[in-house]
C-alpha positions in Angstrom: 200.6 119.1 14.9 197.7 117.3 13.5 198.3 115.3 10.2 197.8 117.7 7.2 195.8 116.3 4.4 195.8 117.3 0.7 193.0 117.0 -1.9 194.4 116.1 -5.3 191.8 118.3 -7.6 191.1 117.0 -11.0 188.1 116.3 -13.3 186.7 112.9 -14.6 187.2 112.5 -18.5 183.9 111.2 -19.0 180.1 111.5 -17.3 181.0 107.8 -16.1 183.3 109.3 -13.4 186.5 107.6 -15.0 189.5 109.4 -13.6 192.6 110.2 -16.0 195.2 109.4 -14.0 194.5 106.4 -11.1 197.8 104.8 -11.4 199.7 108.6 -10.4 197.5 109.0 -7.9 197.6 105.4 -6.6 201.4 106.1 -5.8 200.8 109.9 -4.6 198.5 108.1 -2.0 200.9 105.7 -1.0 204.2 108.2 -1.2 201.8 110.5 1.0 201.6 107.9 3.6 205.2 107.3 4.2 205.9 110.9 4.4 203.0 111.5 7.1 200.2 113.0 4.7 196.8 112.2 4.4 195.7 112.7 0.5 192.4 112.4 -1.2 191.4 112.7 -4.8 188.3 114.7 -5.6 186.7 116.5 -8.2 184.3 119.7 -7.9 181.4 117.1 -8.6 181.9 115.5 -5.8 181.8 118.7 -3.3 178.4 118.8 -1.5 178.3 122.7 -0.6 175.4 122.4 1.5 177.0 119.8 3.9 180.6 121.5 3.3 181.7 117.7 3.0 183.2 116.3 -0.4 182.7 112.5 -1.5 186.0 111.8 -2.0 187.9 109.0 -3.7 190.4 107.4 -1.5 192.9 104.4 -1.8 194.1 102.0 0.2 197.6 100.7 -0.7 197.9 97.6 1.4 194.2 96.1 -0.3 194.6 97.9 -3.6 191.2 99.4 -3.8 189.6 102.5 -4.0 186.4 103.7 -2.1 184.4 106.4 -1.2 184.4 108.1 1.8 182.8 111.6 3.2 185.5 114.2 4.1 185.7 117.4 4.9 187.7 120.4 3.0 191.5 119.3 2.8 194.4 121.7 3.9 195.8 122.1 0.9 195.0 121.6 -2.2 197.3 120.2 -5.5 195.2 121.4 -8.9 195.7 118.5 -11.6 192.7 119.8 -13.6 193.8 120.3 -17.6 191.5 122.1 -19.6 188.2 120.1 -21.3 185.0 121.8 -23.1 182.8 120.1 -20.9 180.1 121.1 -18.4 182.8 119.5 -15.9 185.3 122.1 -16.5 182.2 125.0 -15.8 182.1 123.5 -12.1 186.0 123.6 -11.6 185.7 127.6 -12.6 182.9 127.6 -10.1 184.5 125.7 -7.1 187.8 127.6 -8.2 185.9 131.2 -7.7 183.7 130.2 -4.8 187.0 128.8 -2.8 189.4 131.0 -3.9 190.6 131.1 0.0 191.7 127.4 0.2 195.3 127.0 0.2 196.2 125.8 -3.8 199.5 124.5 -4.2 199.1 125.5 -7.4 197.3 128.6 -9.5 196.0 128.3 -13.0 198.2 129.6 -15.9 196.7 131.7 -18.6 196.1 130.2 -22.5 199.5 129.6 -24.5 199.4 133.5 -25.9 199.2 135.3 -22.9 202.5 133.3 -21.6 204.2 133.9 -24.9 203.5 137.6 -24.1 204.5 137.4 -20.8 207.5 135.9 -21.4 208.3 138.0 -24.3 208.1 141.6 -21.7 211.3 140.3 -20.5 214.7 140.9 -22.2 216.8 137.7 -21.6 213.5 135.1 -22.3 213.2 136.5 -26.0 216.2 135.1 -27.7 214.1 131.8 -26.6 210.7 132.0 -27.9 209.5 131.3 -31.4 208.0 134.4 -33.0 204.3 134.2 -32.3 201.3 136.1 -33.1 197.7 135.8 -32.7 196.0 133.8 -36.1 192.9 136.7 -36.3 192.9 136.4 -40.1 195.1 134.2 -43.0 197.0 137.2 -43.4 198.9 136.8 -39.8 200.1 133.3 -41.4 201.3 134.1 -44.7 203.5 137.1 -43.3 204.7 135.1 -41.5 205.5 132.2 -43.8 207.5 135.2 -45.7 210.4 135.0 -43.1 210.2 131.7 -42.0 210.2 128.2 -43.9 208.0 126.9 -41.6 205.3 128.1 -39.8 202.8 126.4 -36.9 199.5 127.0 -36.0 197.7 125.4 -32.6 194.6 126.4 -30.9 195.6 128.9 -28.0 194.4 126.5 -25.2 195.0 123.1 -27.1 196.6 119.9 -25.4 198.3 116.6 -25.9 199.1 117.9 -30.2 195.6 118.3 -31.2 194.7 120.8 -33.6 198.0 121.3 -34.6 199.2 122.3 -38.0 202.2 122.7 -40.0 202.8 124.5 -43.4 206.2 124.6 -45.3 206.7 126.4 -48.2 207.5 123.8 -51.1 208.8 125.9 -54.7 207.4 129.5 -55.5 203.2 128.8 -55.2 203.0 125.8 -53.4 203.0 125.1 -49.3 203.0 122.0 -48.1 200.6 121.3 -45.1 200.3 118.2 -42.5 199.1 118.4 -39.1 196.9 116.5 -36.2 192.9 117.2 -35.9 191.2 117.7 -32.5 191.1 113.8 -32.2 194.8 113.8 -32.9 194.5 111.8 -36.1 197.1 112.6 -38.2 196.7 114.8 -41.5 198.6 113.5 -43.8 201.0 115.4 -45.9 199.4 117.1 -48.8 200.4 120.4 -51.2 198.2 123.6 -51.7 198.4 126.4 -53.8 198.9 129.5 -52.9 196.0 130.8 -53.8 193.8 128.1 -52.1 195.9 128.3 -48.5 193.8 131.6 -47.1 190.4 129.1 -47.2 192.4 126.3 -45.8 194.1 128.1 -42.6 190.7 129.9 -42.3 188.6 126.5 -42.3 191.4 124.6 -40.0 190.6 127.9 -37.6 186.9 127.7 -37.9 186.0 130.1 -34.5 188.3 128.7 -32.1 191.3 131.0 -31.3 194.5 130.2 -32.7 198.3 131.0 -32.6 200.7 131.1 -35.3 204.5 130.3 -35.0 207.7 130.2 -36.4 208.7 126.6 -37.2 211.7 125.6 -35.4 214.0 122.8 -37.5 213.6 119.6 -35.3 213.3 116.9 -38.1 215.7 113.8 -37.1 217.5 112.4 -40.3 214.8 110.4 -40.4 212.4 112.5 -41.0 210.6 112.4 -37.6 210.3 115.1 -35.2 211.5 115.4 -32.1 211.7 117.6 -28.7 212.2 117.7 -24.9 210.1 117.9 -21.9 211.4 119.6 -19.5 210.0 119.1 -15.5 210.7 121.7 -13.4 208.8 121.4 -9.2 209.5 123.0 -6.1 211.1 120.7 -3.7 210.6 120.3 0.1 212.3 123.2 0.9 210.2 125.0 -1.2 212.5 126.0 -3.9 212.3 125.4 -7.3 214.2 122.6 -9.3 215.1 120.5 -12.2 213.3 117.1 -11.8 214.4 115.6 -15.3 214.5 115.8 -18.8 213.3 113.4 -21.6 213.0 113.6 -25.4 210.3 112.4 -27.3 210.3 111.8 -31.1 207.3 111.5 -32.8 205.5 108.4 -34.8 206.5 108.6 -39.0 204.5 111.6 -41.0 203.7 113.6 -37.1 204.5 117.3 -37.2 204.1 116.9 -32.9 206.5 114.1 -31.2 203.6 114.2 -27.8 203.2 110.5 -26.3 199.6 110.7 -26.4 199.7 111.1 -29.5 201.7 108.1 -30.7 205.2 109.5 -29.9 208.0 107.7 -27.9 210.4 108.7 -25.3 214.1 108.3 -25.3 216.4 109.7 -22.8 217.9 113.5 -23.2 221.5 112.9 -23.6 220.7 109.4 -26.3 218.7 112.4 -28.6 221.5 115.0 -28.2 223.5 112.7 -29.3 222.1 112.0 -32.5 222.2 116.1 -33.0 225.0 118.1 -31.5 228.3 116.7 -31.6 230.8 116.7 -28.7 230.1 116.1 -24.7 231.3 119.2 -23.7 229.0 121.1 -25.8 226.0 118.9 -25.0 226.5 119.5 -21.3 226.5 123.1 -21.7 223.1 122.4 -23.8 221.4 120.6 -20.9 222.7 122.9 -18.2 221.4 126.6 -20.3 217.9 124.3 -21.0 217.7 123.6 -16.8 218.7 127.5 -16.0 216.4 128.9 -18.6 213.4 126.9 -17.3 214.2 127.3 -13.6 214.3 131.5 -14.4 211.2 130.8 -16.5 208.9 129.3 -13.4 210.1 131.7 -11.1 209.2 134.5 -13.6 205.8 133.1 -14.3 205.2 132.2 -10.4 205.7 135.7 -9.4 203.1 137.1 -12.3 200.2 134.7 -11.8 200.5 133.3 -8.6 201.4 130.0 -6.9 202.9 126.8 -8.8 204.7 124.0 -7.9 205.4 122.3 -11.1 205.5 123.2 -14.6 206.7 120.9 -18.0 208.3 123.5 -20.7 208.5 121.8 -24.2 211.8 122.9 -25.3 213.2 122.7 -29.0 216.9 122.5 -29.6 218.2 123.6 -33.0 221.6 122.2 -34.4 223.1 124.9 -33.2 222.4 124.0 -29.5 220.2 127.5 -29.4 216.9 126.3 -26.8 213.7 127.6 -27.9 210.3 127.4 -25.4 207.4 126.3 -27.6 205.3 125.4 -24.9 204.3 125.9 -21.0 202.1 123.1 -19.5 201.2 123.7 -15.6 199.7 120.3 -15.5 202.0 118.3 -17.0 202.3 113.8 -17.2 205.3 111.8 -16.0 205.3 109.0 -17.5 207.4 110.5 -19.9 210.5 109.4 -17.9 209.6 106.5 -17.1 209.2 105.8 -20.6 212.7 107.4 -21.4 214.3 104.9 -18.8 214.8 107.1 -15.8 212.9 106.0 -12.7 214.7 108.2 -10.1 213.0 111.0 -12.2 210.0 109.4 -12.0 209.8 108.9 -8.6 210.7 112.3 -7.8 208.1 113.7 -10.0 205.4 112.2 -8.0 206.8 113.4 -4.8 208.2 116.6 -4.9 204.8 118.2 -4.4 204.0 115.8 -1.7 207.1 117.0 -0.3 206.3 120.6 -1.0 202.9 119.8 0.3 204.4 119.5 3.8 206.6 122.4 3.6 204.0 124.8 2.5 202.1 123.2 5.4 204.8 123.5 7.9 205.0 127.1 7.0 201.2 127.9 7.8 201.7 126.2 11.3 204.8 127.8 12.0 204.0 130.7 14.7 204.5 134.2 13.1 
């Protein structure tokens, strides 16, 4: 069987052709190696239809240097391309439609809503998720403000915290309102009448669509907030699993805790620690949040097609209760790295290499 070779899709963050992640991809390229496949990184600029050839970026671990090279269409295919409003992101839907026939490891997911409604069709994910409703006018926020404390709202298709904000209610006519602009600079805490918040949450909107959501208390006793990112891939038998989990609190005055966006990782159990009392109960914490997310990518694989990975960003209430607030199909790792855990690391970077070969392995096999 010839060597099987996988193009790592992705786009360039700027017109300069600067890639997002080199140093992942660096290692994918070297992990590929040991494990006998061949694996270029690409981006639907640099597919020449008319040759059927793409110019690909490839590495060489031994010199430590990248270069170009012509190839033709890989295998298989790993989609690492997140969301930009960019002409770039017009050619991946292009490539994406014109080569729907390619072997993707991975499928897109729909915007944050339609997974929340997904999710919500099914009986045993519900007790999980934050209410949620589609921001359409103010009046979707301040109901909901009426049974909650604290309510969110984020841009339905947002990434990395941006666009994110958070109103409390603060005495009978005031709300108290901080969040993160598109940038991710941070808004810092300010009150608002009632009677001026309908302008506000309507300006913060502008045209874009947005999502409200119940506020879920994750404020550390030191006034910070703080999460968990939860890595779920399939493995090379081609079954799903837990790869890690890491917390992340985020910088002073941040209603998001997301690295990017000035946020720091500590390890899972260190956070738990500081929250829910007692091992025994913390075990059975970690071990619902890994069930929950496993049953969660299986679900979500079976509705939308084929994934291999997927982060969930979980929130844990005093009580130990898990709550989804979020479903990233492209998700970082340096997270766990970060939170001091290398073996998750490592495994994060090649479990799809290693379902990479399975899924290949499976195509060869005779029927």
């Amino acid at each position: 069987m010839s060597q099987p070779v996988l193009g790592i899709l992705t786009l360039y963050l700027n017109d300069k052709k600067r890639l997002e992640e080199p140093h992942i991809y660096q290692k994918m390229i070297s992990e590929g190696q040991r494990l006998g496949l061949d694996v270029f990184v690409f981006t639907p600029a640099d597919v020449y239809e008319k040759k059927k050839l793409i110019y690909a970026l490839v590495y060489d671990p031994k010199h430590k240097k990248w270069s170009r090279k012509w190839r033709r269409f890989p295998n298989l295919i790993f989609d690492r391309c997140r969301i930009q409003r960019s002409k770039r992101f017009e050619q991946l839907r292009r490539f994406r439609a014109r080569h729907g026939s390619l072997t993707f490891l991975n499928r897109p997911l729909r915007n944050k809503w339609t997974i929340y409604q997904t999710l919500s069709r099914i009986e045993r994910f519900r007790e999980h998720l934050p209410e949620t409703m589609l921001f359409q006018h103010s009046g979707d926020v301040l109901g909901l403000l009426k049974k909650y404390p604290t309510v969110y709202v984020k841009p339905i298709s947002g990434t990395g915290g941006r666009g994110i904000l958070r109103i409390e209610r603060f005495g009978a006519d005031q709300f108290l309102i901080q969040g993160r602009e598109q940038n991710r600079s941070i808004v810092s805490p300010r009150k608002i009448h009632k009677s001026r918040l309908s302008a506000y949450l309507l300006a913060w909107k502008g045209s874009a669509e947005f999502l409200a959501q119940q506020g879920i208390q994750i404020k550390l006793p030191n006034g910070r907030v703080h999460d968990y990112r939860m890595l779920v891939q399939k493995n090379g038998q081609g079954r799903w699993e837990a790869t890690g989990c890491a917390g992340r609190v985020g910088p002073p005055r941040s209603v998001t805790s997301n690295l990017h966006g000035g946020g720091h990782a500590v390890a899972m159990n260190t956070l738990l620690k500081q929250w829910i009392p007692g091992e025994e109960r913390r075990a059975e914490v970690r071990r619902t949040a890994e069930r929950l997310s496993l049953d969660i990518a299986e679900y979500l694989e079976k509705t939308f097609g084929s994934l291999c990975e997927l982060a969930l960003d979980l929130a844990i209430n005093k009580q130990g209760h898990i709550y989804v607030l979020e479903v990233n199909p492209k998700p970082a790792r340096e997270v766990f790295m970060k939170s001091g855990d290398p073996d998750a690391y490592r495994k994060a970077i090649v479990r799809p290499l290693e379902y990479a070969m399975w899924v290949h392995k499976q195509k060869a096999a005779p029927s």
